[in-house]
Each structure stands twice: as structure tokens, then as C-alpha cells.
C-alpha positions in Angstrom: 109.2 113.4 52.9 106.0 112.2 53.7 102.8 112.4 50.8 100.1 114.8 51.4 96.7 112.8 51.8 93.3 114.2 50.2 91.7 116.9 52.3 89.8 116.0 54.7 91.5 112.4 55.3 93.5 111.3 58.8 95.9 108.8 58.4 95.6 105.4 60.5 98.4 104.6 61.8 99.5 100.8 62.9 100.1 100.5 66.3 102.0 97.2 67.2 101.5 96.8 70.9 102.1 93.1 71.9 99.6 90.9 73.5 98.3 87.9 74.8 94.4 86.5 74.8 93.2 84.3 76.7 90.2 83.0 74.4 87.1 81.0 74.8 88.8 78.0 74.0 91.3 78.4 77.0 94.1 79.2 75.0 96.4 81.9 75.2 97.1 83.6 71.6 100.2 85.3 71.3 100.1 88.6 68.9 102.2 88.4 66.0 103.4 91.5 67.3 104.6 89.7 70.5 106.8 87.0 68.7 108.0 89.1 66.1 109.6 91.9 68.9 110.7 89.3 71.4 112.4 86.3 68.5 110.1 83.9 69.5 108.6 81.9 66.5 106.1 78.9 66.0 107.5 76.0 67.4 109.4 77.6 70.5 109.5 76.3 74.1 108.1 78.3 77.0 107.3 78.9 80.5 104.3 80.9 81.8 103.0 82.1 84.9 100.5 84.7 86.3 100.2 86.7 89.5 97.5 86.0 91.4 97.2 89.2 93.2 96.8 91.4 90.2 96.4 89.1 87.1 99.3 89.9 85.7 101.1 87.3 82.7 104.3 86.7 82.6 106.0 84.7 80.1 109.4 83.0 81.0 111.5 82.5 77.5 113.7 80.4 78.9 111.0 78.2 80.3 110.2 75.0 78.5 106.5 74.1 79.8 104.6 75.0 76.8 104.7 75.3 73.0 104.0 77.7 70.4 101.5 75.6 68.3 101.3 76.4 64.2 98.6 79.1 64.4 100.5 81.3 67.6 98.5 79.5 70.7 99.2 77.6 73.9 96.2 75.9 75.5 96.1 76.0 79.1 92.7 74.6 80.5 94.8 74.8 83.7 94.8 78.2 84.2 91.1 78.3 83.6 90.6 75.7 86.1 92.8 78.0 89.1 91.0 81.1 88.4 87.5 79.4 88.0 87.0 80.9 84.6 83.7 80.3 82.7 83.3 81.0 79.2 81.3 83.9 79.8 84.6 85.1 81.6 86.5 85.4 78.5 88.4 86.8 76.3 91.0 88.1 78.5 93.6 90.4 77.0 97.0 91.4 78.4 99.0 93.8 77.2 103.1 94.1 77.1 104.4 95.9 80.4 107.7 97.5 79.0 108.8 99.0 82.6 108.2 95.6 84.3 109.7 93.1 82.2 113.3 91.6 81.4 115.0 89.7 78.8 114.3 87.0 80.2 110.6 87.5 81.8 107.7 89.1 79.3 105.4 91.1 81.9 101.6 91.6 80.6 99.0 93.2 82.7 95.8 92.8 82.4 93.5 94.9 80.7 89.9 96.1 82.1 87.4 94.9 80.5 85.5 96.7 78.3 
């Protein structure tokens, strides 16, 4: 049984779709969302890659490449450095690809921008 809001109110409703941004600092945040629906946690190993063709993310949990630092990011001047991103080319956000992705492999695509 659900309450009854005041007239003339719409209820928000919280949306958890997982993602990744890629921010001005060159590091990838991972959404709370993300670790919390895949049992990754601060700390954890993984491996990462993208497509260069469509600019899709992937994230490889059984890779071993890259940690989960304290505050949920993974710095990767790297992959700035391969796609020739400025600052004034980011943030970048991806979003979770259900139909594409695996246990193992996390597909993101990227999102337009705005």
C-alpha cells in the first residue's frame, strides 16, 4: 500500500543506472551504483579497456590493471593521452549496456554529449 502524496505533488523517483565518468582530472569515477550492482568495492583489482571505433568502456572484473582508490576512482592519464583528450573534452559519461555485457565484461557506451 503506497501513501497518497499532497495534491498537486509527483513523486521523484531514484533511478540507479550505473556509470562511469571520465573527469577533468583523467580519472574514471565509478557510480556507487556500479559497485554496489556488480560486488565490486573500494580496494578491488581491475582491468579496463575501450573500443576505439565507438567509444565504448568496458570493464574486465577479472582483470588486475587498476585499483579502486578510497573515493571510487581510477586515474588513467593513459587513456587521455590515446584519444588526445583536452580538458575542454571532458567529462565523459558512460552508461551500463545490460544487452552487451557479461559476468565477466561490464559494457558502457558512451553517452552524447549534452
Amino acid at each position: 500500500m503506497s501513501r497518497r502524496l499532497p495534491e498537486g505533488f509527483v513523486e521523484i523517483r531514484n533511478t540507479r543506472i550505473p556509470r562511469i565518468t571520465f573527469d577533468r582530472q583523467f580519472r574514471f569515477y565509478f557510480s556507487s551504483s556500479l559497485l554496489e550492482d556488480f560486488g565490486l568495492k573500494v580496494g578491488d583489482r581491475v582491468g579496463l579497456a575501450y573500443n576505439k571505433r565507438t567509444g565504448d568502456m568496458l570493464i574486465d572484473k577479472k582483470g588486475r590493471a587498476f585499483r579502486i582508490d578510497s573515493r571510487q576512482y581510477i586515474s588513467s592519464k593513459e587513456f587521455a593521452r590515446a584519444n588526445r583528450l583536452e580538458k575542454a573534452d571532458v567529462p565523459i559519461t558512460y552508461e551500463f549496456d545490460e544487452e552487451r555485457s557479461t559476468d565477466e565484461f561490464l559494457v558502457f557506451y558512451r553517452l552524447d554529449d549534452a
